[in-house]
C-alpha positions in Angstrom: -8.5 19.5 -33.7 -8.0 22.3 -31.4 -10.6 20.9 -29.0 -7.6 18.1 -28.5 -4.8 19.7 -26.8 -2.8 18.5 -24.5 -1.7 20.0 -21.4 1.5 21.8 -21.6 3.8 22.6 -19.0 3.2 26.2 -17.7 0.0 26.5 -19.2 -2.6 27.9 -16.6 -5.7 25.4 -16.1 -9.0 26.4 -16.4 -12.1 25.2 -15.2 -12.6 22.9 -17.7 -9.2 21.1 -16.6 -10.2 21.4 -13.0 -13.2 19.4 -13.4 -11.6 16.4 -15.6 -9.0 16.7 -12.6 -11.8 16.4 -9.9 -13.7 13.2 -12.2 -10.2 11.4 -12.4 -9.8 11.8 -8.7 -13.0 10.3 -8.3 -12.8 7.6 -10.6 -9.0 6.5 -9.4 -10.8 6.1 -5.5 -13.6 4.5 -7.7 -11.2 1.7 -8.9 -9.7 1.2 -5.6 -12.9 -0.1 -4.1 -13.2 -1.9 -7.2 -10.0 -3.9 -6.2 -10.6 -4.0 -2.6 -14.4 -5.4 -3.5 -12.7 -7.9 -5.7 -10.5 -8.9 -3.3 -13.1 -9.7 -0.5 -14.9 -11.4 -3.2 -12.2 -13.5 -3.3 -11.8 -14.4 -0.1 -15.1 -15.1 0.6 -15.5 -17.3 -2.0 -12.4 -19.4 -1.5 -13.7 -19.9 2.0 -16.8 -20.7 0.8 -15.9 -23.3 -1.8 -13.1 -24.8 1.1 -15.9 -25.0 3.7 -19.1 -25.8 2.0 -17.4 -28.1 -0.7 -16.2 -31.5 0.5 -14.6 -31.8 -3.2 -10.6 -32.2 -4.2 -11.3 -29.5 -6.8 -13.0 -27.1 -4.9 -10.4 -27.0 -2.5 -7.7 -26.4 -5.1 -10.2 -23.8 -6.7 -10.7 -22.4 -3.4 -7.2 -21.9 -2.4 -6.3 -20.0 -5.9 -8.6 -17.6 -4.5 -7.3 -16.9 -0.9 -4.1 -16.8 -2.9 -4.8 -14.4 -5.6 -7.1 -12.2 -3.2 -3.8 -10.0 -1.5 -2.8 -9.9 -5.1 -5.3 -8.1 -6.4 -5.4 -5.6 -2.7 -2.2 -4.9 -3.5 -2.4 -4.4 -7.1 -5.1 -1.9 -6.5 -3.4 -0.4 -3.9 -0.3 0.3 -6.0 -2.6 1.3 -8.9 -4.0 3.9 -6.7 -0.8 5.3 -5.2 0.7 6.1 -8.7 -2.1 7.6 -9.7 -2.4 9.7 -7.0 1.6 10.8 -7.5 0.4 11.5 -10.9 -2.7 13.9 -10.0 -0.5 15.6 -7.3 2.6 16.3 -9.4 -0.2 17.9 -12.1 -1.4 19.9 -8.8 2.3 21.0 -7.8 2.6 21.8 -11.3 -0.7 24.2 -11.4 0.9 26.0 -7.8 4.3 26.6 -8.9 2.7 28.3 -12.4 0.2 30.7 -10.2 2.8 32.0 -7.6 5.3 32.8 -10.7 2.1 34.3 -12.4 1.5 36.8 -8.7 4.9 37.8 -8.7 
């Protein structure tokens, strides 16, 4: 159970919390192009099925997509951003404990 602790406020990090730090970084960027992917996906495919399809359903399909594909940009975009305010806070936090730990 001590294996599980959380971080507390004050505590120094060590490398250990560095690297989780450094892989959540990662994998937060790793979900933005995840949305951003999605998102093109979308777009390409509603053109697609409005284009190539000569069908009343594909063009209702195919318009869900355009519409849902700045949802999901903007989603992951917002995502990203709050995670990112997280991480930096948790950064700030690290600083402000090593300058009061040199003085």
């Amino acid at each position: 159970m001590d294996e599980m602790k959380t971080y507390e406020s004050g505590a120094e990090m060590i490398l250990r919390d560095y690297l989780a730090l450094d892989r959540t970084k990662l994998a937060n960027e790793r979900t933005l192009l995840a949305y951003l992917r999605m998102g093109i996906g979308l777009v390409a495919a509603g053109i697609g099925m409005i284009g190539i399809l000569d069908l009343f359903w594909a063009h209702i399909v195919g318009w869900c997509f355009l519409a849902a594909a700045p949802a999901a940009l903007i989603t992951g975009v917002r995502n990203f951003a709050r995670m990112k305010k997280k991480m930096g806070l948790l950064d700030k936090q690290d600083a402000s404990h090593r300058q009061q730990v040199k003085e």
